[in-house]
Each structure stands twice: as C-alpha cells, then as structure tokens.
N, C-alpha and C positions, 0 to 999 in steps of 0.2 A: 504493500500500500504506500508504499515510500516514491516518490522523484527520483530517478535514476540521477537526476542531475543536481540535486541535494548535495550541499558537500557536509562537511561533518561540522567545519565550520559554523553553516547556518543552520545544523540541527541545536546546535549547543543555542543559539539566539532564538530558535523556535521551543526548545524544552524551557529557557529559561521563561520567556512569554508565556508558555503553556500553565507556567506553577501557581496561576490566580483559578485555572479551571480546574474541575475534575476531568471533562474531554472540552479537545480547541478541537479546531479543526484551519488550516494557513491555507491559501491561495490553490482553493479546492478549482477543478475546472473538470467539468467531464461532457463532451460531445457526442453529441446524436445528430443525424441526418434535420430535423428542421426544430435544435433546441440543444442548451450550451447552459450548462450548470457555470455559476463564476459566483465563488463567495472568497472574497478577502480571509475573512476573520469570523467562527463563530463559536461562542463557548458555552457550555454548561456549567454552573457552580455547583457543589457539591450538598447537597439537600434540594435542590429546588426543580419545579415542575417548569421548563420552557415548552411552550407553545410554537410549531410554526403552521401560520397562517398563510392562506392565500388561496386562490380559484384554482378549479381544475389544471392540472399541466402546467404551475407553477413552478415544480420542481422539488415542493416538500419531501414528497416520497423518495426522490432521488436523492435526496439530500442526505435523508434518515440512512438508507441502504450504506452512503459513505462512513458515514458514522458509528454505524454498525457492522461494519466490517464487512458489510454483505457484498462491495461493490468499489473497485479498485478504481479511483479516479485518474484522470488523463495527468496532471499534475497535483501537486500539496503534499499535504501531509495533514495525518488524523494522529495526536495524542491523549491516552488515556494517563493521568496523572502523570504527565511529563515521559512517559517513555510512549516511541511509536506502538503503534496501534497495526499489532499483525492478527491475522486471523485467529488463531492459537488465544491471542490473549483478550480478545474480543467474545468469542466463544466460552468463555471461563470468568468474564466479568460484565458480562451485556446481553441482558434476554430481552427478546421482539416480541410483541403481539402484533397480530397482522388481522385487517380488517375480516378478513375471512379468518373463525379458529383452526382451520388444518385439523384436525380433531380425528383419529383414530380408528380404527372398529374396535371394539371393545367396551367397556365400561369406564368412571369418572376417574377413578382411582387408578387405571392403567395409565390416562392420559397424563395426569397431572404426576407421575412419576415417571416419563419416560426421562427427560433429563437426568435426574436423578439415578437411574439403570444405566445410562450412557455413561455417567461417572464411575460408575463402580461403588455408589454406596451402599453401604448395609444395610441388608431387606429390612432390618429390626429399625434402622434409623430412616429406612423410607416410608415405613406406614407411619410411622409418628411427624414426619415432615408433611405427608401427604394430608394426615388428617386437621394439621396446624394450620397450611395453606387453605382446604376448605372453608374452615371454621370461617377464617379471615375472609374469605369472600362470599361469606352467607350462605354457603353450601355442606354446613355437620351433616357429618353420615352420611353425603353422597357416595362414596368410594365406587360403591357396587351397583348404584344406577349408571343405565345402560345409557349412550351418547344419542340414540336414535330417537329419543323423545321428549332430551333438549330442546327449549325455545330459544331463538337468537341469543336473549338477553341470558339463560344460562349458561350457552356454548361460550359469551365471551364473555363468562364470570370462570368458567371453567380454565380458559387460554392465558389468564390471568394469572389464574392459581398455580399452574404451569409456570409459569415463569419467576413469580414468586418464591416457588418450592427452591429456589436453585439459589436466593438472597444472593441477587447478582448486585452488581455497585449500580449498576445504570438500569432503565429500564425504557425500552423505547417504545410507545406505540402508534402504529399505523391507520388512524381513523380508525378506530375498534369499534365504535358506536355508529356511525354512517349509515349501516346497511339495516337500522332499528327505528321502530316510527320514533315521532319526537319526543313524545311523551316519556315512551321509554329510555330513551337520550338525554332527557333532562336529567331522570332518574338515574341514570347508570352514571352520568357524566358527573354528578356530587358524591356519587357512593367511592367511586373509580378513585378521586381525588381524597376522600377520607381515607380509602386505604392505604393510600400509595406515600401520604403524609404521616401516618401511622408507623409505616417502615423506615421512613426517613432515608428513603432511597432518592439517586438524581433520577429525573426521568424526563424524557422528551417524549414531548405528543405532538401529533398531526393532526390536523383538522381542518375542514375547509367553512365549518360554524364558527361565526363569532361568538354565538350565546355558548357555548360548547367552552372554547376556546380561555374567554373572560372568569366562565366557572370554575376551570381544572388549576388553570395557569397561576405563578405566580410573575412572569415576564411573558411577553407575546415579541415572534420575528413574524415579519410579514414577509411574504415572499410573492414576487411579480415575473413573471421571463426569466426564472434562474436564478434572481439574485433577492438578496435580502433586502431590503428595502428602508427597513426600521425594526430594530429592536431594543424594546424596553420595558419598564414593570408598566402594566396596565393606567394606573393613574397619569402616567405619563405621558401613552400614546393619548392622550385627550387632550392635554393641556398644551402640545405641540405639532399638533399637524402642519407641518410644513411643506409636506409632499401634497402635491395635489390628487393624485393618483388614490393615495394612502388615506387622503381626510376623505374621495369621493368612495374609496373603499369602504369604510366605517361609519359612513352616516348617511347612506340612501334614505334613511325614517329618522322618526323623532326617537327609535327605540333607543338609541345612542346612551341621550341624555340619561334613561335612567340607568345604562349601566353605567357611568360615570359618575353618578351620584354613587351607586353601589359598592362601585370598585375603590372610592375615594375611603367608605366607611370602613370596608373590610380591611384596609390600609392602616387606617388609625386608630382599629383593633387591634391589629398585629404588634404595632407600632410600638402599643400599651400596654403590651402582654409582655 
C-alpha cells in the first residue's frame, strides 16, 4: 500500500505527521476510467466516530476501501498509529461492515464467530466473546437462530457483532443502514452510535444521509468528485459554509436549522460532561 516512490526520508515526515491520528491517510490518489480519488490529508482520532458524506459516486466508499486496507491506491500512503498500513496489519486491527451483511449459511452464532475461528481462538473463549458481542447488540441468546429469518435490521445488528467480536482498534462502516426504511434508520443509526461509543473504538462511517450522518458522527468530511471538500465537528460545518457547493449541499430545507440548533446543544453537553 506504500508509493514505490516514497523514500524513507518522507516516511519518517509522514509517520511523524501521522502521530496526532490513530489512521492518516497522505496524498491518496486512485484512478478509474471517468473518476480520480485525490485526498491531501485525512485523519481519524483515536475514540471518535468520522462521518464521510456526500452523493452517490462521491468516492466515500473508495475512500473507506483505502483505508481499510481493502484497496491499494495509485499513490500515498495509509498509516495506522504511525507505522504503514499493510494488509496483515489492517486485517488484525480494522473490521468492515459493509452495506450488505455477507452473512453465512448457518446460524447467528456461526457468523458472528467466524473471525474469531480464523484467528485461532479458543472454542471456550469464542462462545463467551460470541455471547458478549450479542448481548451488546441487543441480540442475548441468538447464537442458534438461524440467519434465514433475519430482518435487514437484525442481519446488520448481526455484521456488527461480527466485527465487534474481534475489539478491532478501528471500525469502518459502509452505509450499513441504506438498504433499511427510514424509520428503521433512525433507529438503528442512534443504537449503532451508542454502541460503538460504548466500546470507545475509532470508527468511520459512510453515508450519503445527512440526518444519519449528524446522529452517528462526532466530525462530518464531505466529499464531492473525489475529494474532501470540508471537514469538521458538526457545529462547525454550520457556522462556516464557505463552499458554495457544500452550504447548497446542507441546506436544500429549513430542516438544517434545526439540526444546528441540535448539534450546537449536544456540543455543550459534551463540553460539560
């Protein structure tokens, strides 16, 4: 995942830069036939839920993929806690959920342990992991319910607990909630957030909801053509829209205003706490 034309030099300048995130990611660029990923600079801190936003074929998901090791970019470089960022070590510190669960044949309990079988853990320490991660995702004593007569919103309570089981450092997801009506998106998109602050894991999420997005996050990147556009804590993107693009993003309705007010309260909750 490294620049062939990196020299050691400016790894030593990119690790040092790297030691305010938990993952950076430097002068990513990856090309396709009619669409060109280019991000400078983008980082995760270590506890905190980033959002990236933006419309279809923005390039979020591509983004994520670099990130996650899944997807070797044309140039950059991806570091996790200051050392590059190889498969191997991506794989052992960064679990995905992806908008579709992938989900198994078998039962809940098979799924949400196969990590865990890949590692080599102890059957005795895998039922007790397995049943620790259900619990946390509202699911006691599924183990032995079958995956075939999950509803959406359990399949990707389920892909969650999967990933969870593994107390990766990072945790990415891929619009997990998308393919759910809204209702159930509201829902899942506050639950989703209380667990994941619960673990006090980093994680990045993808979304193309603002409401989504403002609920989970506790910074939002917006992303346009590839590139980030703005990134910042929520309170901020309001009080500075300077991009025109970015303020015609964010405020097609009046709905804006009341996340702004929202975003500003839960702020100086935080703030107080």
């Amino acid at each position: 995942m490294r620049d062939s034309a990196t020299s050691k030099t400016d790894m030593r300048v990119i690790s040092s830069q790297a030691a305010h995130y938990k993952l950076v990611a430097e002068q990513i660029t990856l090309d396709y036939p009619d669409f060109c990923l280019q991000i400078k600079r983008f980082g995760l801190k270590s506890g905190e839920i980033v959002t990236l936003l933006g419309p279809s074929g923005s390039g979020k998901s591509t983004l994520l993929m670099c990130l996650a090791g899944l997807e070797s970019p044309k140039t950059g470089t991806v570091c996790l806690e200051g050392s590059l960022l190889t498969r191997s070590l991506a794989q052992k510190h960064i679990a995905t959920v992806f908008q579709t669960p992938y989900l198994f044949k078998g039962n809940v309990g098979y799924n949400v342990g196969y990590g865990l079988r890949m590692r080599k853990v102890p059957k005795s320490e895998i039922k007790a992991r397995i049943a620790e991660a259900l619990d946390l995702v509202g699911l006691k004593g599924w183990e032995r319910r079958s995956i075939l007569g999950l509803s959406g919103g359990e399949a990707q309570r389920v892909a969650l607990a999967r990933g969870l089981v593994l107390s990766p450092q990072i945790m990415m997801l891929d619009e997990p909630l998308s393919s759910l009506d809204e209702a159930l998106r509201k829902t899942l998109s506050v639950e989703f957030s209380e667990i994941l602050r619960s673990q006090k894991v980093t994680v990045l999420y993808v979304t193309h909801s603002k409401q989504e997005a403002f609920t989970v996050s506790d910074s939002v990147a917006i992303m346009k053509s590839g590139q980030i556009l703005v990134h910042d804590r929520i309170k901020n993107l309001f009080t500075d829209l300077q991009d025109p693009w970015v303020q015609n993003f964010l405020t097609p309705d009046d709905w804006w205003l009341k996340v702004k007010k929202l975003s500003e309260a839960v702020s100086s909750t935080k703030e107080s706490q």
